[in-house]
N, C-alpha and C positions, 0 to 999 in steps of 0.2 A: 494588737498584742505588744507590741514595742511599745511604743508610748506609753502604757501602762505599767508594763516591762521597765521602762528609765522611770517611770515615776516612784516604784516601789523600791530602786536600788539609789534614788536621790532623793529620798525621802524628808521632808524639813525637820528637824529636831529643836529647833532655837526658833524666835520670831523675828530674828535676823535671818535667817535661813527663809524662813516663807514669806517674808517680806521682800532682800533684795539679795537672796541667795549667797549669805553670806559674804556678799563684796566680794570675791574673788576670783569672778570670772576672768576668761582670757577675753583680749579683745576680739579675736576671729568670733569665738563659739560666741558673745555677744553681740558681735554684728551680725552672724546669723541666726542668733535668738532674734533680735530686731527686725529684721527682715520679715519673717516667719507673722512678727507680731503683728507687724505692719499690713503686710500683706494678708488682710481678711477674705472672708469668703467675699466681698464686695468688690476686691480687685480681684480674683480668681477666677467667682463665677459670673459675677454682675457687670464690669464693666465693659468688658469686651459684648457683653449681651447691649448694654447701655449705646457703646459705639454702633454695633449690629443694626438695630432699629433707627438708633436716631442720627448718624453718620457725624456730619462735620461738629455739629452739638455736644457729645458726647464727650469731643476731646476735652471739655473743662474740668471734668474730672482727672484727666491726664494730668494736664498744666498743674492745676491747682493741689494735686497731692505728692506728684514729685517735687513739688514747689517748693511747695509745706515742710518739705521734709528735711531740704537744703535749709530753709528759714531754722528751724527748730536744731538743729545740725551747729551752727553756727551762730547762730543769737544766743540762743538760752541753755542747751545740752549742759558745755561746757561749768557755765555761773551756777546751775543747780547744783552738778557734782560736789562742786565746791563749797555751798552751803552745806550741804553733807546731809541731807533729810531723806526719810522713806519716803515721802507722799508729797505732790502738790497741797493740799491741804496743809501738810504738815511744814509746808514753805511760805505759804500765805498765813497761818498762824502763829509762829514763830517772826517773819519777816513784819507783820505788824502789829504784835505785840497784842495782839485780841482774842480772847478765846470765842469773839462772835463771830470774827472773819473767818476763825477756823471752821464752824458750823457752819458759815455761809459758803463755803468754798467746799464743806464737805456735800453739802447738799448740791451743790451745782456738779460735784465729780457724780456723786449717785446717778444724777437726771442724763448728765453727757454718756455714761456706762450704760443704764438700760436702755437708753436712745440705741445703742450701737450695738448691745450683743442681742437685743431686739434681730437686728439683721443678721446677725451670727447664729444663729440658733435656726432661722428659715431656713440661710444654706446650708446646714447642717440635715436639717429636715429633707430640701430635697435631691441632696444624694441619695441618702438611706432611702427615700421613699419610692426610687425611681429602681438602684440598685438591688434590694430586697422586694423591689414589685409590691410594697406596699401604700396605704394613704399617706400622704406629707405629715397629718398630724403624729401617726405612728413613728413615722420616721424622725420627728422631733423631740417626741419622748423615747427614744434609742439615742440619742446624742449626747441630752438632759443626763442621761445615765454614766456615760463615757467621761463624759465633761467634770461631774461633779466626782467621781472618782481619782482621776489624778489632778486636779484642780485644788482640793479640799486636801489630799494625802499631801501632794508631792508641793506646794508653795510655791513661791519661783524659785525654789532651786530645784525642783521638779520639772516646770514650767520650761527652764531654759533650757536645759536639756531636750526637753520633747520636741520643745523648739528648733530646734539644731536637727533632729533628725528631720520634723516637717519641712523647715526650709527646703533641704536635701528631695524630698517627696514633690513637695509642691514644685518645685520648680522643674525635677525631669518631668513631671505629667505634664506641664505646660506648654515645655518647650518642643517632645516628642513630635506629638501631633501637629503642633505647626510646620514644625520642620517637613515632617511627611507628606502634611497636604501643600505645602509651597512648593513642593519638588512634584505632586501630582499635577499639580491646576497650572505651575508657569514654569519649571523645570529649575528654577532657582533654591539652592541649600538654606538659606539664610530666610528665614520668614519677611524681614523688614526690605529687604531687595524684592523679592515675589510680589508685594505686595504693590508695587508700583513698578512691575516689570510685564510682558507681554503674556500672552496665555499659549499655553505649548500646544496651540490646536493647530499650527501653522497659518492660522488668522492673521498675525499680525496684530490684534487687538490689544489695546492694555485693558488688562484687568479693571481698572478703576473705571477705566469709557463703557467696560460691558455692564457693569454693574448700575453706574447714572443709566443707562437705555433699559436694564431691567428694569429699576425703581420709577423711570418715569413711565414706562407701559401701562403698570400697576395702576398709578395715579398718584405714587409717591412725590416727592420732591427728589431733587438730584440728592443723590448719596454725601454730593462731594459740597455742598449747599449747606447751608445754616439759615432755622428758621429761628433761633435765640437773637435778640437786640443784646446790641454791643454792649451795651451798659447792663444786661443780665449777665453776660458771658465772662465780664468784666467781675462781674461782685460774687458770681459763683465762684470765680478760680479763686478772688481774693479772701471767700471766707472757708474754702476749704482748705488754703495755704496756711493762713491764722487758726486755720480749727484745729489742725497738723500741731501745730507749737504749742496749743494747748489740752492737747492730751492726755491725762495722765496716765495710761497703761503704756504708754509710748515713751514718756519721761521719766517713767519711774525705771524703765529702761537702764540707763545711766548711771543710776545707783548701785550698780549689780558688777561696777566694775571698781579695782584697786584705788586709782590714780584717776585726776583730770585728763593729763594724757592718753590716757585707755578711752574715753567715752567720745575725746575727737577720733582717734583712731576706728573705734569699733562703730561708730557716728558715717565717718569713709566707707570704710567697707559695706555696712548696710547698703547707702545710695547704692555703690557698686551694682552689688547684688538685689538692690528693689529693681533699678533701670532694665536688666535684663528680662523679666515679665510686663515691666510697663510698658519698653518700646517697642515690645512683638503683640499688645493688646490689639490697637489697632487690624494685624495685619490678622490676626486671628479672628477679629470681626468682619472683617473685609469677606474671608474663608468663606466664613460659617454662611455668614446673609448671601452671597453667590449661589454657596451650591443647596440653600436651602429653596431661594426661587425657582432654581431649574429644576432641581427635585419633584418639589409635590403642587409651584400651582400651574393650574389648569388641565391636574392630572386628574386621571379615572381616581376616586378612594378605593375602587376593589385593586386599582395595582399597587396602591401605595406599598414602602418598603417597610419591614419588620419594627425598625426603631421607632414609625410613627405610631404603629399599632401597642408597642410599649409604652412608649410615653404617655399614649392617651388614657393608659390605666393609671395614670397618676394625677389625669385633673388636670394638667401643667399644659396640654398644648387639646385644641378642640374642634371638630368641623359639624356645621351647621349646613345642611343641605338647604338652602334656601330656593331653588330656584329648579328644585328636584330631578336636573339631572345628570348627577352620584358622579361632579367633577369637583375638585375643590376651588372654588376660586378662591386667590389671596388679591386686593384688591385696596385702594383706599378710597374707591368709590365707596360711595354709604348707601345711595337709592341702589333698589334694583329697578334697572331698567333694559331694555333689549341688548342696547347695546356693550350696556356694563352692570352686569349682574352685581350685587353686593358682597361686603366681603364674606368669605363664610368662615374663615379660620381663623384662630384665638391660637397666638402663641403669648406665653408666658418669656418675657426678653430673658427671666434667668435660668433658662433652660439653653443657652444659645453654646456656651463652650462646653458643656456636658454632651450635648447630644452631635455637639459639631466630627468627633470621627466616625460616630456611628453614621452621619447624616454622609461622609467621604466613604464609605464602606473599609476603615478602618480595621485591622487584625482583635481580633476580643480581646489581646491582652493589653492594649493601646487604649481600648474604651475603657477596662479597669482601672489604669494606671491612672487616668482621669478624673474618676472618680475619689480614687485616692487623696488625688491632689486635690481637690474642692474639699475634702471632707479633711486635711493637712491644714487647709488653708482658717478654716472656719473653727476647727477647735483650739487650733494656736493662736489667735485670738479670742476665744470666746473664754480660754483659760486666762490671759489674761487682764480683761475689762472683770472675770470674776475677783483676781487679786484684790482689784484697784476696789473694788465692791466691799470685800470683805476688812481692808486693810483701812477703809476708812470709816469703815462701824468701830472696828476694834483697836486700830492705835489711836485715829482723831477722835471720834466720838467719845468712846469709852476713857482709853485710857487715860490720853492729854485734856480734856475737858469734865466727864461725870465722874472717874472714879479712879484717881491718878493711883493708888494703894495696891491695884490687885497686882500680882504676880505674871512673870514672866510666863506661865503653865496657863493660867488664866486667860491671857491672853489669846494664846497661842488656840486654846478651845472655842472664845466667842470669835474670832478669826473662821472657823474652820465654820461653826454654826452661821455667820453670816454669808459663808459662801455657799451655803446649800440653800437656805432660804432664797438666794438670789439667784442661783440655777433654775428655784421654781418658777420666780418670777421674769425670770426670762423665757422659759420654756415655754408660760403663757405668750408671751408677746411673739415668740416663733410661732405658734397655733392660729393666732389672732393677729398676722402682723399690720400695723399700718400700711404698707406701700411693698415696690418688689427691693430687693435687699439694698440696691445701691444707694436708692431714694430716702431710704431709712436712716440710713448712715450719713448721708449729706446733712443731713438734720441734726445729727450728733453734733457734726464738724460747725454746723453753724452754733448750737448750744454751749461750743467749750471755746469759741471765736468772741460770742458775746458776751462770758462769765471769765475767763480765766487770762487768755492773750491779754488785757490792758494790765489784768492786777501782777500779773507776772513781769513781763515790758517794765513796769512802772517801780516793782520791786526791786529789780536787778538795777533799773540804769537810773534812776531816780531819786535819790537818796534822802529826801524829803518829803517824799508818800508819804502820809498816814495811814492813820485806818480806819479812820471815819470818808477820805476819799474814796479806798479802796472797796470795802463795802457797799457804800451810796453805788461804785460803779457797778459792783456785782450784778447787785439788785436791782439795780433797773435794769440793766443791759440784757440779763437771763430772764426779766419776766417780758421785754418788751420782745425778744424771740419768742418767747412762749406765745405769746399773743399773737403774732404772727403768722406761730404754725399753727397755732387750735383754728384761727380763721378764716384762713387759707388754705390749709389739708385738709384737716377736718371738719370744716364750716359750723363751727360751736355757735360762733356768732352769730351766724349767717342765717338759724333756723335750717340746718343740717345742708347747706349747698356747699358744695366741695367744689375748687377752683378749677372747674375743667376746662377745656379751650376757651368755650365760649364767657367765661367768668374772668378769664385773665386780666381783662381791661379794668379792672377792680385792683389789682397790686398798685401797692405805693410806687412811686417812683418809677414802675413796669418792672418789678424786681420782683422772681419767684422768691419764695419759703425757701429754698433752698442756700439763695441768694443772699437773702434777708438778714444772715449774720454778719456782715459783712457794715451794714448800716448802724446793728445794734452795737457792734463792736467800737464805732467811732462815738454813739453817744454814752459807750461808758468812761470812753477814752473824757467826752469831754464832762460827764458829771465827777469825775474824780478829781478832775483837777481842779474842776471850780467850787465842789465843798473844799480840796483842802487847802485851796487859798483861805479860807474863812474859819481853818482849825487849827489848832495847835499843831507846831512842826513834830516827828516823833523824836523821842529820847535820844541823845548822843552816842548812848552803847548803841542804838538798832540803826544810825545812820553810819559809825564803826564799820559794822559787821558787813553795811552795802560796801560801804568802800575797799574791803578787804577781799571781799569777792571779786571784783572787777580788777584784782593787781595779778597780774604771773609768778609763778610762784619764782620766789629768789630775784625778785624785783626790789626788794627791799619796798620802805614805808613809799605810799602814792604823795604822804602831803606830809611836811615837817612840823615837828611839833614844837 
């Protein structure tokens, strides 16, 4: 009801207003609009699930998107502002002078946005689905509805607002419950001390050595262990870092604020405020996968506790009696055999901070506030990747390239119509999703790594780009990703075999689809530069305009004339 509540009292009236909210945010309310944006249902609900399961692995999502975020903070934030555009799109069509690269660049925002609220729309699904006790896919058409209400009304000046309360939401719900269960499990206030502090059983134990001797009982690998190769670990951080920089519901961020000065400022503050959910992820995974081992395996299922018996009406977590008898084993033994019975339980890894206080026997207002926050976290982005959706049907598309004439009213409506059309088409991809939400997202980052980071990079510091380089690099870079992920994810190639453990030995280089942006990013790096040795240099005004961006303001001219 708030959020809807700010959306109708911030309602967009101009297509500056729902594009970048009228420019005139403060810098706080947009560094916690950014924050908010930043932080998806994929760092909310998914990661710390991601760390949960897969332990020392997991951190490359860490590295790689706080990375990202410093990278894009500091390299490019700022030089965007200054160009003064709504849209990446509308920075790559303008900075080279093409109305093809505009279309190429709009096509590549489309593909990196549904890639990403694809994952947005799951997490939104399964809150509602778990919270209302209903199926996920119900729970994803209740989102669909939310979403394209203030999404579609309120613009991003709708958007940023809502934002500014979510951040607020999202973040007590995250931090509550870690606090609570690090003062349960080690007696320490601070989740990130608990986490690497002793367990208040008078054990003596650290926390981290109980959990390696749980996970190796199992037949897991050590917790504290990495089974990724270095050179995966290596190209996943670096193309979720580069995928950070070129996103554009994140850079169009910046636009939303007065002055250059505001967008480093409110640029600061975000980090601030992302670092405090990112560097209690971990210790929140740590939590959750401890007390979910000691919980239910090798337990009776008739004693199991209330929350499992909830969850499993949602599909999301599963026990398979294999070996009949009516204990659950969790296991990563695969045969059953006498001595190690097979696994019989299916959890869903994004279920792992949702159900984590209910799994701590948690007060029910703690498990709502949770809820909350997953469902803060997932609409304030999935509002928006809808912008960025809508904004480049109807200013790139339409109005800068097919139909420069129509009216500012005009606009302002096929804006509003491409956002609903693309609520649908997300709403699909939440029903039907590819992978669990983090996985999905990783895929964006690598799509906006391999299409947007060189032509951006190259725009800004390069004053000799063309647009015949810039292009060549689009276009190969985003379809040699493409390629990689139909091949590798979804085995298009392959005669439907999807790269599961045993297919790994198949990736280029030993680099996951994940990973895989990170390579396509370097060969668009180098197709741009070596068509535009071979093409005309761009015009004198469009190498001006690089140069002019690059100067501090009241620096006077860079180069004498």
């Amino acid at each position: 009801m708030i959020y809807i509540g700010i959306a109708i009292w911030s309602r967009a009236g101009s297509t500056k207003e729902f594009y970048v909210a009228g420019g005139g945010v403060s810098p706080l309310a947009n560094g916690m609009a950014t924050a908010a944006d930043w932080m998806s249902a994929a760092s909310f609900i998914s990661m710390a699930g991601i760390i949960s399961f897969g332990g020392y692995d997991g951190s490359v999502y860490l590295m790689g998107w706080t990375g990202g975020y410093v990278l894009l903070a500091l390299l490019l934030a700022p030089y965007l502002r200054k160009f003064g555009k709504f849209t990446v799109p509308d920075f790559i069509g303008d900075r080279y002078y093409s109305k093809t690269a505009r279309v190429v660049a709009v096509l590549c925002a489309l593909l990196v946005s549904f890639t990403y609220v694809a994952g947005q729309m799951r997490g939104v699904g399964l809150v509602f689905s778990r919270f209302l006790e209903v199926d996920i896919n119900t729970g994803v058409i209740i989102g669909m509805a939310i979403v394209l209400f203030y999404a579609v009304l309120g613009g991003m000046k709708g958007i940023t607002y809502t934002q500014v309360a979510q951040y607020c939401v999202l973040i007590f719900a995250f931090m509550v419950p870690a606090i609570f269960i690090s003062i349960q499990m080690t007696g320490h206030v601070v989740p990130q001390i608990g986490m690497g502090g002793t367990l208040d059983d008078g054990s003596g134990t650290y926390l981290l050595d109980k959990l390696n001797g749980l996970s190796e009982e199992l037949g897991f690998a050590q917790y504290t262990d990495g089974s990724k190769s270095t050179i995966d670990v290596f190209m996943i951080t670096l193309a979720l870092m580069v995928g950070t920089a070129g996103l554009p519901h994140v850079i169009v961020r910046f636009f939303t604020v007065k002055r250059v000065k505001d967008a480093r400022k409110s640029a600061g503050i975000a980090l601030l405020l992302i670092a405090i959910l990112y560097t209690t992820a971990p210790a929140v995974a740590v939590f959750a996968r401890t007390n979910m081992i000691t919980t239910v395996s090798n337990q009776p299922y008739e004693e199991m506790p209330e929350w499992f018996t909830k969850w499993e009406t949602t599909g999301l977590i599963a026990f398979d009696d294999k070996n009949g008898d009516g204990k659950v084993q969790y296991t990563a033994f695969a045969k059953a055999e006498n001595e190690h019975p097979a696994n019989e339980l299916t959890v869903d890894r994004d279920i792992m901070v949702l159900a984590n206080p209910e799994i701590a026997n948690l007060p029910a207002w703690v498990i709502a506030l949770v809820a909350a926050g997953g469902l803060a976290a997932a609409l304030s982005t999935a509002a928006g990747l809808l912008l960025v959706i809508s904004s480049s049907v109807s200013h790139d598309l339409i109005k800068k390239t097919f139909k420069p004439n129509i009216s500012d009213k005009q606009e302002l409506w096929i804006a509003r119509g491409a956002a609903t059309v693309a609520v649908v088409i997300a709403g699909y991809f939440g029903i039907d999703p590819p992978g669990f939400v983090a996985a999905v997202v990783a895929l964006a980052f690598g799509l906006a790594a391999a299409s947007f980071f060189p032509a951006i990079v190259l725009g800004i510091f390069y004053k000799k780009m063309n647009k015949e380089g810039a292009i060549a690099g689009m276009i190969v870079g985003i379809s040699l990703m493409l390629f990689y992920m139909l091949k590798f994810k979804f085995g298009i190639f392959d005669g439907g075999k999807v790269a599961v453990a045993g297919l790994q030995k198949d990736w280029w280089f030993g680099i996951s689809p994940e990973g895989f942006g990170s390579i396509a990013m370097l060969v668009n790096f180098v197709v741009a530069i070596t068509v535009n040795r071979f093409t005309p240099v761009p015009p004198e005004e469009v190498q001006a305009i690089v140069e002019n961006i690059r100067i501090p303001s009241g620096a006077g001219e860079a180069t004498p004339h």
